[in-house]
N, C-alpha and C positions, 0 to 999 in steps of 0.2 A: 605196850609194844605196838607198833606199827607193822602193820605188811599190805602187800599188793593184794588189789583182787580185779581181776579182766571186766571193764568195763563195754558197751556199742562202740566199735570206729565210728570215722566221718564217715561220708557218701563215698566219697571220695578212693577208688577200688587200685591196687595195685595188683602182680603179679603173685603168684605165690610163693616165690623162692627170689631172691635169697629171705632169709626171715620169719618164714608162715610161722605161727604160733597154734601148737593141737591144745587144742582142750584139757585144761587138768580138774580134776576133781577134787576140790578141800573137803577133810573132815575135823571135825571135832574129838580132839581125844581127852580122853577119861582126865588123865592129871589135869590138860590142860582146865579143864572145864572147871573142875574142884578148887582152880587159883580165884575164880570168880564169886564174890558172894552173891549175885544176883544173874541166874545164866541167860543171854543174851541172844535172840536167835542170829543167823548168821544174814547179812546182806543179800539182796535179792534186788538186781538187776536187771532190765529188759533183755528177754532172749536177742540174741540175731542168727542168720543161718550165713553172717558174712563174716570172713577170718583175716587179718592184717595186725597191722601196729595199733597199739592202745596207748590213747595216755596215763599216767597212774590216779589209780583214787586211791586216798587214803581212808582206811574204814578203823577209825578209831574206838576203843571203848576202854571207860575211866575206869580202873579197881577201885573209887570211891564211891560211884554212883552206877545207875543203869542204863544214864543216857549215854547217848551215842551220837555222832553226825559225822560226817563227809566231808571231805575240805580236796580239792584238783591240785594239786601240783603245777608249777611253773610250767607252761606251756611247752618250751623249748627243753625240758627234759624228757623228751620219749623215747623209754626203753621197753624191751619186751618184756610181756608180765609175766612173772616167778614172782615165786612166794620166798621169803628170805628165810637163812638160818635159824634155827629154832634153840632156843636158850631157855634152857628152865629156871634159869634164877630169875629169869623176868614175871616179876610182878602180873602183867600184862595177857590177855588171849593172844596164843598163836595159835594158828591155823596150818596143816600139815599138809601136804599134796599126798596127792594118793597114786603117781608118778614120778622118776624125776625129771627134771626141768631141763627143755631143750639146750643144748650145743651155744655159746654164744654166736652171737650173729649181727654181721654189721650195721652199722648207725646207718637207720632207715633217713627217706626225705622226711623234711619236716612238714606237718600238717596243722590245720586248723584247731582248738581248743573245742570241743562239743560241748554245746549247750544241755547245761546238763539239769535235772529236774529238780524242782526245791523239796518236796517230799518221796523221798525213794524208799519204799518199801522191799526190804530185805531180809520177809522171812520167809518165802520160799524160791531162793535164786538156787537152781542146776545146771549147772554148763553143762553145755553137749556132750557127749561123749564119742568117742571113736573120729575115723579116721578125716579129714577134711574133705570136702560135699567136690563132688570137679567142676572146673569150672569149664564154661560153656563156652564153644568158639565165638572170636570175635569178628563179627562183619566188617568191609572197608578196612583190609587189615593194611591198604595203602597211606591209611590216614592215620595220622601220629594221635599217640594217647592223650588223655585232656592232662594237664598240667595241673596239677596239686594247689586246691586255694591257697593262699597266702596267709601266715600265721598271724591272726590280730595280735596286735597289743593290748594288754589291759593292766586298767588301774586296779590294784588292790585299796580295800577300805574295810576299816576296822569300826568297831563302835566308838562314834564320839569326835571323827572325823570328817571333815566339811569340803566339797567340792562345791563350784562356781558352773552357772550353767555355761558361764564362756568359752569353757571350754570346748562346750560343743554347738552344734550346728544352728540353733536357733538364742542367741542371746537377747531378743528382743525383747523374751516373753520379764526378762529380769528376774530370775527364781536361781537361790541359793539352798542348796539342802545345807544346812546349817545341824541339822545334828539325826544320828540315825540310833534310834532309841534302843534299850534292851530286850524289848521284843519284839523289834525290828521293823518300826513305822519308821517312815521317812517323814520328816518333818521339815518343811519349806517356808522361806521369807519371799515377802515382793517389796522391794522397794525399803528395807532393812525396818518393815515390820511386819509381825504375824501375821499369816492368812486369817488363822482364826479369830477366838474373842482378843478382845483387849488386855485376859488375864493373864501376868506373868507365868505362872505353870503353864507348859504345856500338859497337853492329851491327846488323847489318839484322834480325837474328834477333828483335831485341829491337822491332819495329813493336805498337806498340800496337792499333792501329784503321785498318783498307782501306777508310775508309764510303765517300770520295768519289776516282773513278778519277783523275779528271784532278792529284792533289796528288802523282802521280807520272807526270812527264813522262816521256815518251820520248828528248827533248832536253836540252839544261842550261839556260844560266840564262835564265829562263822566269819572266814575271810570272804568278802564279796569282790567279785572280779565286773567290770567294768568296761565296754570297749570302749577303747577313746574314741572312736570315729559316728559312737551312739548319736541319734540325734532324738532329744527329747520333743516327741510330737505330741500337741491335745488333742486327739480327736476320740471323740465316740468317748465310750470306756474307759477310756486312760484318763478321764479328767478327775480329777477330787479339788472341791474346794470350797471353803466354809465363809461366813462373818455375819452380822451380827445386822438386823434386816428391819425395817419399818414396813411389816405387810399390812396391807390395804385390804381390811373384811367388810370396808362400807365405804360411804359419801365420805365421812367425816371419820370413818373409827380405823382405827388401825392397833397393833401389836408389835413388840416390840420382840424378834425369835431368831433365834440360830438357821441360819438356811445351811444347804448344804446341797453340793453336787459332786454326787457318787455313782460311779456303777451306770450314769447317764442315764439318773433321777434325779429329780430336785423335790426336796424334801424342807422342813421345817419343824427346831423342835425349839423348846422352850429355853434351852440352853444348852451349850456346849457336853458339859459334864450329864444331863439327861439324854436317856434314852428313848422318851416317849416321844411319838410321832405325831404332831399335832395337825397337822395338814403334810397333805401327798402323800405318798411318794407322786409326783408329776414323771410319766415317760417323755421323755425328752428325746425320742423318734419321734413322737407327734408335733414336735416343734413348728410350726408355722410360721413366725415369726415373732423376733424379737428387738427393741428398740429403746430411744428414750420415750417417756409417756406428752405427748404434744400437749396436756392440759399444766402439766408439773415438770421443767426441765430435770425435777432431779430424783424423779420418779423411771422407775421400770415397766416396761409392761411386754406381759409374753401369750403371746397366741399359740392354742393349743389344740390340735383336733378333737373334735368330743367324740368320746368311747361309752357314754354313760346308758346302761345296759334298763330294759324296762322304758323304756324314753325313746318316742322315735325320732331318729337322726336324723336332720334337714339340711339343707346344701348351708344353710346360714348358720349352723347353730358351731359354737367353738368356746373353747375354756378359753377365758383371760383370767391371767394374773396378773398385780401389780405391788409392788415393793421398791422402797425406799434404800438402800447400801447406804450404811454408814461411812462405808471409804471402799474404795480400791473399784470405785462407777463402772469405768469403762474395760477393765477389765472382768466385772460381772457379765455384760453383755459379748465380750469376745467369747467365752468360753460355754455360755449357752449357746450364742451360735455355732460354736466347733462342734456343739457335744450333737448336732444333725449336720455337720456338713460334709458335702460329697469327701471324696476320701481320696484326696490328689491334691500334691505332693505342692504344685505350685498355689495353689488356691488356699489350702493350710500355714503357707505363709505369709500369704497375703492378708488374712482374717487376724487384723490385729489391731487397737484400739480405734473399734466403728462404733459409729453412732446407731447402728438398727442393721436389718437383716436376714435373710434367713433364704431356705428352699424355695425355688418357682421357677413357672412355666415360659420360658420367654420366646419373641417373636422377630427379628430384626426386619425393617421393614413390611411394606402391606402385602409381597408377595413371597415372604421367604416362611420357612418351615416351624413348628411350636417344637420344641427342645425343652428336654430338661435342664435345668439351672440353678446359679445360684447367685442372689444378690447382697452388695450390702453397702453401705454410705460408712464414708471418712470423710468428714468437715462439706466441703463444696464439692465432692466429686460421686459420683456415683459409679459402682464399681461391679460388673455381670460378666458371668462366667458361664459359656453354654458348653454341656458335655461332649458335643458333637465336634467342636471347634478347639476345645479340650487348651483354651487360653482365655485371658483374664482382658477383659476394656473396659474402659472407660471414659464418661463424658461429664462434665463440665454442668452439674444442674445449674449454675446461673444462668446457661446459654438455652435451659428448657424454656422451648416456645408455648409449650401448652401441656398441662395435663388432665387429660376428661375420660370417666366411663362411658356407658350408654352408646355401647361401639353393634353395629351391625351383629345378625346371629350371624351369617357367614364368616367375621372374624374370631368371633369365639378359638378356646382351645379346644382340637377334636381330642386330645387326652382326657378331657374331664365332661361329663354326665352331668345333666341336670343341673347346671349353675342358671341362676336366677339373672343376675345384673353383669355377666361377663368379665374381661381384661377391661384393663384401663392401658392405655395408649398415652406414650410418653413423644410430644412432637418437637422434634430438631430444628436446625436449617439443612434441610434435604436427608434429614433421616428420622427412622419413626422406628419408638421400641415398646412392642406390646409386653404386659405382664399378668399372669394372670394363675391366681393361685389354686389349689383343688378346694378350698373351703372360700363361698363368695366375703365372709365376715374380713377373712384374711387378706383380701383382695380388697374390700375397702379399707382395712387399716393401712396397706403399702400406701393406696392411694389419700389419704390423710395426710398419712409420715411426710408424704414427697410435698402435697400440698403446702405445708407445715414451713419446708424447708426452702419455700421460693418467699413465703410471706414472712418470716424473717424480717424486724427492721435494719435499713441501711444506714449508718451513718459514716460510712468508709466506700472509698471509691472499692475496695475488692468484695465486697458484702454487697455489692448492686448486681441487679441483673443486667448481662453484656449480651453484647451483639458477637457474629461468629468472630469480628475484630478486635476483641476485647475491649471494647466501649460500653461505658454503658447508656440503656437503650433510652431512657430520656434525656441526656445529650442528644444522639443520633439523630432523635426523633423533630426535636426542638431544631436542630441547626438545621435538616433537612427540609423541614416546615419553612422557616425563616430564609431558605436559600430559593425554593421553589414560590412563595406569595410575596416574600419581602421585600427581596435582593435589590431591589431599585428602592425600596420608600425610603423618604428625608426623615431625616430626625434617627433612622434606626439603631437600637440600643444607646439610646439618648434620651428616648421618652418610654414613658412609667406608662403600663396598662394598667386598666380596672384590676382593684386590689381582688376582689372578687372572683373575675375570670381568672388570674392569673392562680390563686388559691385554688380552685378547684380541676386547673390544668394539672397543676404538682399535685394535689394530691393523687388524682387519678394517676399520673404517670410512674409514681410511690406505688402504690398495689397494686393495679395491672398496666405494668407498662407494655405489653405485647399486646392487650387486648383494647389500648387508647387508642383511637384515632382522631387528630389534630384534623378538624374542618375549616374553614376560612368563610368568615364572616365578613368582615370587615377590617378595617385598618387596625382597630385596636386590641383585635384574633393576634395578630401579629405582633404590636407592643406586650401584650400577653405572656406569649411566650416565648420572646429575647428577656423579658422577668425572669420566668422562670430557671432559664438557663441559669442565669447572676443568682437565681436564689440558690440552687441547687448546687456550685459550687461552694457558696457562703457559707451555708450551713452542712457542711462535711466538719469532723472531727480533725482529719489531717489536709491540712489542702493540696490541692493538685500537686505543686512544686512543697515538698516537704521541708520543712524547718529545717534539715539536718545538710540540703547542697545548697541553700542560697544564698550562705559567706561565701561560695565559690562561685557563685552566678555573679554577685555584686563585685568580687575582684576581678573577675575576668571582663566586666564591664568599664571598671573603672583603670582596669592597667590600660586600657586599647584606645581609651578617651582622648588624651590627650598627643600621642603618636597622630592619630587619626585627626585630628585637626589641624598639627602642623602639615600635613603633608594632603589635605586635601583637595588646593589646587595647583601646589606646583610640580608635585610629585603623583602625578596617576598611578604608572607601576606600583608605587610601593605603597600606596594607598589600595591598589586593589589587593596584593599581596598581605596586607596590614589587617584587610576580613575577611581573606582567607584563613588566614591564622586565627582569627578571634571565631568566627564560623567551627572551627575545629574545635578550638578549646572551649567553646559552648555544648559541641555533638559531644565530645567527651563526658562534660560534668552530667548532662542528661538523661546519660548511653548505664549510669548506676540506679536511677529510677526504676521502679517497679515494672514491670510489663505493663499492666494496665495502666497507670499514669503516664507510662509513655505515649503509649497508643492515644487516651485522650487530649493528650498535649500537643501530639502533631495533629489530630481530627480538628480542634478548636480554630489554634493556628494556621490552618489551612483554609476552615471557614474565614476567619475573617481577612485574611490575603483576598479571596474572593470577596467579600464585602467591601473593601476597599478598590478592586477590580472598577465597580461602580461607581467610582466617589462622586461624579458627576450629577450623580442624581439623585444620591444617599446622603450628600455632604458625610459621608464617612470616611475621614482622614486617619492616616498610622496615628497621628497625637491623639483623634479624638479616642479608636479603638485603644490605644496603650494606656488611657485613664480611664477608659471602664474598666479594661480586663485585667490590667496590674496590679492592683488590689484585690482582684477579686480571686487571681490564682496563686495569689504568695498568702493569702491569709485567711483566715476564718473568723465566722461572728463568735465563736467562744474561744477565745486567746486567753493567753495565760500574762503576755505582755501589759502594760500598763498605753497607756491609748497615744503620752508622747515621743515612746517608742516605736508607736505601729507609724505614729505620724513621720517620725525622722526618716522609713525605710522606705515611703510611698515615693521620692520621687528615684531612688534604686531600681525599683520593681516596675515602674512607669520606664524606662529607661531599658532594662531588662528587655519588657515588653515588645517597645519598638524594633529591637535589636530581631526578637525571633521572628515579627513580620518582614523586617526588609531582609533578613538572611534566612529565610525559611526553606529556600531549596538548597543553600549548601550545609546548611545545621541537619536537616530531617534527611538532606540525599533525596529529592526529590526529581527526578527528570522534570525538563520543559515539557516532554508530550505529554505528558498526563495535564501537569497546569493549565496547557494550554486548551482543554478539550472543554468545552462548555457544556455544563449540564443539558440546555436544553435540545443542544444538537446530539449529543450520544440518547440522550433518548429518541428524539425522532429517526435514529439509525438506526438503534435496535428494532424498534418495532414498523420499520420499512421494511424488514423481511420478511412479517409473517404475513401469511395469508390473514385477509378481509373477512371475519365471520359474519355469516348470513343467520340475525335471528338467535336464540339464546335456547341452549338446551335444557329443559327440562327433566327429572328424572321422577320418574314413574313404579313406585313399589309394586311387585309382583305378588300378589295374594296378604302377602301380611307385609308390616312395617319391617323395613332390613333384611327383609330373608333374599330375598333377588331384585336390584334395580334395571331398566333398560332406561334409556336417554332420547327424550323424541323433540321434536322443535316446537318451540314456544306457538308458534301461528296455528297448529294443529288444532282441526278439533276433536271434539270427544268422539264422536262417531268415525274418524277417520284413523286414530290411535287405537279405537276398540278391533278395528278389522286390520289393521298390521297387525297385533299382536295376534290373531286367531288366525292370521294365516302365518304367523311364526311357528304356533303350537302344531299347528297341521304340517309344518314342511318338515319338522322334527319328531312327528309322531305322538306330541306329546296332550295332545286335546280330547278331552274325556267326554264334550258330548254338550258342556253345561253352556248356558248363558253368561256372559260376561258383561259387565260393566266399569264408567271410571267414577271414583267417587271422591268426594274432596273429603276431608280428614280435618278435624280441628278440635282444639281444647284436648289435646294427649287421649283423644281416641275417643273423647265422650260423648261428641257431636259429628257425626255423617251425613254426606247430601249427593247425591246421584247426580251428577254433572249432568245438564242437556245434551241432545246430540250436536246442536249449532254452537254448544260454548267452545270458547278459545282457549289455550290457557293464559297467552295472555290478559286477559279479563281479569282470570280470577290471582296469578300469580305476580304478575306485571303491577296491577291496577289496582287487586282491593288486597289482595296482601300486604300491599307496600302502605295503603293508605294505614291498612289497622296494625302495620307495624308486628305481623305476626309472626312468633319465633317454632311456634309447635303443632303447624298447620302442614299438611303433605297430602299428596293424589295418588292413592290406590286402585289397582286394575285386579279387582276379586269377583266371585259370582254374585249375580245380581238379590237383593236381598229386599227391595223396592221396584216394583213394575209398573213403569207409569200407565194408566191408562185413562186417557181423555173423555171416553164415554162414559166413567164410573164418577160423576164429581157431583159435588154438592157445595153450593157458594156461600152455605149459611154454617155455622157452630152455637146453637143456642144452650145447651150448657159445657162451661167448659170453666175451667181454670185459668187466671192466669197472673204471671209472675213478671215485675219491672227488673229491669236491668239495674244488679246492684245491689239484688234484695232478695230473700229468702219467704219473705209471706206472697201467698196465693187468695187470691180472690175473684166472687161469681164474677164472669160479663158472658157477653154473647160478638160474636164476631159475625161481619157481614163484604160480599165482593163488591164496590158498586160501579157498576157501570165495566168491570171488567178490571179497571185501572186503578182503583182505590182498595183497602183495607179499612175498613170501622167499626170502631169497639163501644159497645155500649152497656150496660147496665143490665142486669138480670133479670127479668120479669117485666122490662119497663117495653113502650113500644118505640119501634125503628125509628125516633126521628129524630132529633138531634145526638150525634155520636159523640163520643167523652173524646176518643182519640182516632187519629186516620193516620196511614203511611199511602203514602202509594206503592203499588205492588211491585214495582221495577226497581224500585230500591230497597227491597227485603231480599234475604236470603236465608231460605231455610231450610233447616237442619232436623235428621231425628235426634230422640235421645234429650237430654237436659245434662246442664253442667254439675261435673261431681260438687258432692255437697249440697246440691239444693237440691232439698228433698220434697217431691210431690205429693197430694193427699192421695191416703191409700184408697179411693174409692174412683180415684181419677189419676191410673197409672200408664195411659200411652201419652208420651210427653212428647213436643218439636219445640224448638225453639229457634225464632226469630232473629237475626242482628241486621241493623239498618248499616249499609253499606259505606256511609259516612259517619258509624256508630263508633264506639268508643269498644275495642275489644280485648287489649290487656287489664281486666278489671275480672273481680275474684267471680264473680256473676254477670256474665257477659250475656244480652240480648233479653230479648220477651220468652218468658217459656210459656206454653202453653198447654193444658195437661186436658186429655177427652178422658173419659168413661168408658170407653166404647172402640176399638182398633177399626173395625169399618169408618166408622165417623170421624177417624182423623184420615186414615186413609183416602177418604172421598174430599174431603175439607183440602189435604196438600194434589190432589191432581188438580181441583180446581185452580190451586194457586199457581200451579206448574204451567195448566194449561193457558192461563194468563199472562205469563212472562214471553215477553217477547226473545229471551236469549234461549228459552227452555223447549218452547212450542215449534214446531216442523215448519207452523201453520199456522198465519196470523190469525187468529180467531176473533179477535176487536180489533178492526181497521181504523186508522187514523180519521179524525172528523175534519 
């Protein structure tokens, strides 16, 4: 038998009359109880102290068994709850009120369906008793009462019954629950095969997706209700998903195990059907990020922050894992990054089949604010989403102009402590996107991933790196070379450059083409690279003009052919009307090309219109440029055609050719103003506006490398920079008392030299940086850590150490001043006369300290070392070291040398003879 029992309303509050339902009390009587073989306690329901319309529950219980369950009634039947007639032939518990049952009372508004609990405990439910609680005045009794939600619809589902996710809000993810088992897992397809193993059985193991609790009853068979307007989201918690994994435990070794992500762990067992946990459970909060593995495309790898207890935590230290997915790749990687992504609404639809990803720190620009974030790549585009902005952009990695760490400490994240190596800085055309994670390990792998995905081989125009035109940049680079040193030379793209140069043009322009820059040499700098343009076209997979419009290029050339010559001297109008037409129905066939082969096709074709511009003094005719470039943009060196086929098409595509140079402003829609503007004259107009700089600025590290730069003029010198800055620290309060100095910086901080007061920087930054070509050389203004003093000096070093440039072994000499203007190196114990080796003192430059790696004798640990100024200095051991015994004795040894230099002394001390 069936009866009512008063379940929680909505929220949702009415009036109390017409309607109100008081409180009944059911009991259990004697007979009824005795029809039961097994007595049953009674349902037990959450109190409430609020009174209105109820929907019905049905509280069933079988006279074959002792179980029991719940089942809601069709939403759109709510009536007030009474307990129904009571019949003793029924087999069945009834339950009797212990009142009788209100008055009927009219059909209330319809309300919502309550969500109702999968396990409800019903052995000790008491409805209230007595009279209904009053209800409380209501404020703003001008304003009309809230309006009743709206009654969902829901789908009913039986066991063994199959819904499609299309029907609801996210169809992308592809998941079919395909059958909901007898104890009530949900079990899911992707792509109409198992999440799980490969085995025909399924198991529980094998649950695709925990989004919604109640599709796994507590009870058995159980109607399950459904909103249609449900949208099944992964995030966090809700995710379940298994298959069958190649985990990575070495170089070479790996296992073959069941993964699994549950409960937003990732775990591994041995197999589906085992329960033993062989590795993790991994938390997947910690998630830092996740990706393809850049060593193995078809490997995983997931970054994880270490929690491991006994072990102390360093800003670098982080779990990686790595595994292999037998199928279902890029959906492994979505759903690890869901199971930590921000929790908004638009960003969860957007995390769908990416190549890596995960939480971070981001920065837009060098002067805007660090945000929380979140990142992740799909094919070429890079896709960041900052909390504060709380929308999704994106930019184009082929157009990334650079990506480097080793960024300033003032850029750093002020969110994160203690990071070692910082963000890494992602550079645009006119925009810059820092990233930078809380764990530094995680912050090089982004920067890896990103590295990863610019060095990529090209063999297709959309797989190059482009300029913000969609060109790409060694085209750009090559036409612009060739327009600016060429644009008048004879012979151009007619004569072959050295195989050589032009080899090592392309390849440089193939893996860093943003960082190549094309110098001019000579004449055949420039046959070079009009080469490499022709090579770089040739050897693409698909060429410029694709195989698939150039039956419509060669009819559109060959309908207009013959019109066009009858009518070309006696008929101008319809002659010029005749390519106007033909101009159109070329823009047309074009106007279906790619984006990017568009762009390159009018960039090409524009250069050489201007190359022709010349012909005067290029001999660069339409005929000659249409039999270089006709061939070269209809076809490729690896063709599938047979050789007298490509031959039959060449004088088409020659023909073609002509066509796009002489009708290239009404094919492309090019205005005459622009045509008309000559390179060389828009640059000297641009840069007639700007102010004339006087002298080049310098910039000057404040106490340590990156922590503060200020910018002073190249002609300064050291003593004149040292007293700006001290009367900076004075006008702002901020000078603590110490002595200051400038000191030059080189070899990444190994080697230091107290700049003289008479030096320029010119000298050092102009003149000998540029000669030794130095990249990790800089001038810091910190407290003086070297005090010269001219009356403490000694011209002689009789024992000492010393080491050649290039080289690791030390050996005895004796070093001597002579004359002021010389250095000479002689032999140990031997007397002062003939020297092994001399410099003259004016072209040494010395430094303390010795270059890492070369290690000094431990009985001879104050080291300086020497570089001759026309010396050789990107070399792994740069300069003469020289190591004393003794810190007096080197000390005395470099003021003599100090006081000898003429760039370094106040005060000529040896006058010219």
């Amino acid at each position: 038998m069936v009866v009512d029992k008063p379940v929680p309303k909505p929220r949702t509050m009415f009036p109390p009359t017409p309607g109100f339902i008081t409180p009944n009390t059911h009991e259990l009587s004697d007979s009824q109880s005795s029809n039961c073989e097994s007595p049953t306690p009674a349902p037990s329901l959450p109190a409430t102290e609020e009174y209105g319309w109820h929907p019905k529950l049905v509280h069933t219980v079988s006279s074959e068994s002792s179980d029991s369950f719940l089942s809601c009634s069709d939403a759109s039947a709510m009536t007030p709850v009474a307990p129904p007639p009571s019949s003793e032939a029924s087999p069945m518990v009834q339950l009797s009120p212990a009142r009788p049952p209100p008055p009927p009372i009219p059909e209330p508004p319809s309300l919502p369906l309550p969500r109702l609990p999968i396990e409800t405990d019903t052995s000790d439910f008491e409805p209230p008793v007595g009279p209904a609680p009053p209800i409380p005045p209501r404020y703003n009794r001008d304003k009309a009462l809230p309006e009743p939600v709206e009654e969902e619809s829901f789908l009913r589902l039986s066991i063994g019954d199959t819904i499609s996710l299309s029907q609801f809000s996210e169809p992308k993810l592809g998941i079919s629950l395909t059958n909901i088992s007898s104890n009530g897992q949900w079990l899911a397809s992707y792509d109409g095969e198992s999440f799980g193993s490969n085995n025909s059985r399924p198991s529980s193991s094998q649950s695709a997706s925990d989004v919604y609790d109640f599709l796994r009853p507590a009870l058995g068979n159980i109607d399950i209700l459904l909103p249609q307007d449900a949208s099944l989201k992964a995030d966090g918690e809700n995710i379940t998903f298994s298959g069958y994994v190649q985990l990575k435990t070495g170089k070479k070794e790996s296992k073959r195990l069941m993964a699994f992500i549950r409960s937003r762990q990732l775990l591994f067992k041995p197999s589906d059907l085992d329960d033993l946990v062989v590795h993790g459970p991994y938390d997947l909060s910690r998630l830092l990020f996740v990706g393809k593995s850049i060593e193995n495309a078809s490997d995983i790898i997931v970054v994880l922050r270490s929690v491991k207890r006994g072990q102390t935590i360093t800003h670098g230290n982080a779990e990686v894992l790595k595994f292999a997915p037998e199928d279902n790749f890029h959906f492994w990687i979505t759903l690890l990054a869901k199971c930590n992504c921000p929790n908004y609404r638009i960003l969860q639809d957007s995390v769908s089949e990416i190549d890596g990803g995960g939480k971070i720190f981001i920065r837009e620009g060098t002067t805007g604010l660090w945000d929380e974030g979140f990142a992740f790549i799909r094919h070429n585009t890079f896709f960041y989403f900052i909390r504060q902005d709380e929308q999704i952009k994106c930019q184009d990695i082929r157009k990334f102009v650079k990506i480097k760490m080793d960024l300033p400490l003032a850029d750093y994240c002020n969110h994160i402590s203690h990071s070692h190596s910082g963000p890494l800085i992602i550079m645009l055309d006119g925009l810059s996107i820092c990233l930078q994670n809380e764990n530094d390990g995680a912050t090089k792998t982004w920067f890896n991933f990103l590295q990863a995905q610019l060095r990529r081989p090209s063999r297709r125009l959309s797989e190059c790196r482009l300029t913000s035109d969609d060109i790409p940049v060694i085209v750009d680079k090559c036409i612009k070379f060739v327009s600016t040193y060429g644009i008048r030379q004879p012979g151009l793209y007619r004569k072959n450059g050295p195989n050589a140069k032009a080899r090592a043009i392309f390849d440089s322009l193939k893996n860093e083409p943003f960082d190549t820059h094309l110098t001019f040499y000579n004449d055949e700098t420039i046959n070079a690279a009009s080469d490499v343009l022709r090579t770089f076209f040739r050897q693409l997979d698909i060429p410029l003009i694709p195989s698939e419009i150039q039956p419509e290029l060669y009819t559109i050339s060959d309908r207009y052919r013959q019109p066009l010559l009858q009518n070309v001297l006696d008929h101008k109008e319809v002659y010029e009307q005749l390519l106007l037409e033909k101009a159109h129905d070329y823009r047309s066939a074009i106007k279906t090309l790619p984006p990017i082969h568009y762009s390159t096709l009018q960039k090409l074709v524009d250069h050489l219109v201007e190359v022709n511009a010349h012909e005067a003094d290029n001999r660069a005719s339409i005929d000659n440029l249409a039999r270089v470039f006709g061939p070269t943009i209809f076809s490729v060196d690896k063709s599938d055609e047979s050789p007298s086929c490509v031959f039959s098409k060449t004088g088409l595509q020659i023909t073609v050719m002509k066509d796009f140079i002489q009708l290239f402003d009404k094919i492309f829609d090019v205005t005459h103003d622009k045509k008309a503007i000559d390179i060389t004259e828009a640059f000297e107009l641009k840069c007639a506006s700007k102010p004339i700089a006087e002298g080049f600025l310098i910039s000057i590290h404040f106490i340590s490398k990156d922590n503060q730069c200020f910018n002073v003029q190249s002609s300064l010198t050291a003593e004149q920079i040292v007293e700006y800055k001290i009367d900076k620290l004075k006008s702002t309060h901020e000078s603590d008392g110490n002595v200051y100095g400038l000191y030059e910086i080189a070899k990444e901080g190994s080697l230091e030299r107290r700049i003289g007061d008479r030096e320029t920087l010119n000298s050092i930054v102009l003149q000998r940086w540029m000669k030794w070509k130095a990249k990790d050389t800089f001038i810091l203004f910190k407290k003086e850590s070297f005090f010269f003093n001219p009356g403490n000096t000694r011209p002689f070093a009789e024992n000492i150490k010393i080491c050649e440039p290039d080289s690791k072994n030390f050996k005895s000499a004796q070093l001597r001043i002579e004359n002021g203007k010389k250095i000479q190196q002689f032999p140990k114990g031997e007397k002062l006369n003939k020297p092994q080796k001399e410099w003259k003192i004016d072209e040494t430059v010395w430094f303390m300290g010795n270059v890492a790696d070369r290690k000094y004798p431990p009985d001879f640990p104050f080291t300086t070392t020497f570089i001759l100024k026309m010396g050789k200095y990107n070399i792994k051991y740069a300069g003469f070291c020289v190591a004393f015994s003794d810190e007096v004795q080197r000390n005395q040894w470099l003021n003599a040398v100090m006081a000898c230099q003429r760039d370094y002394s106040p005060v000529d001390l040896i006058p010219d003879l």
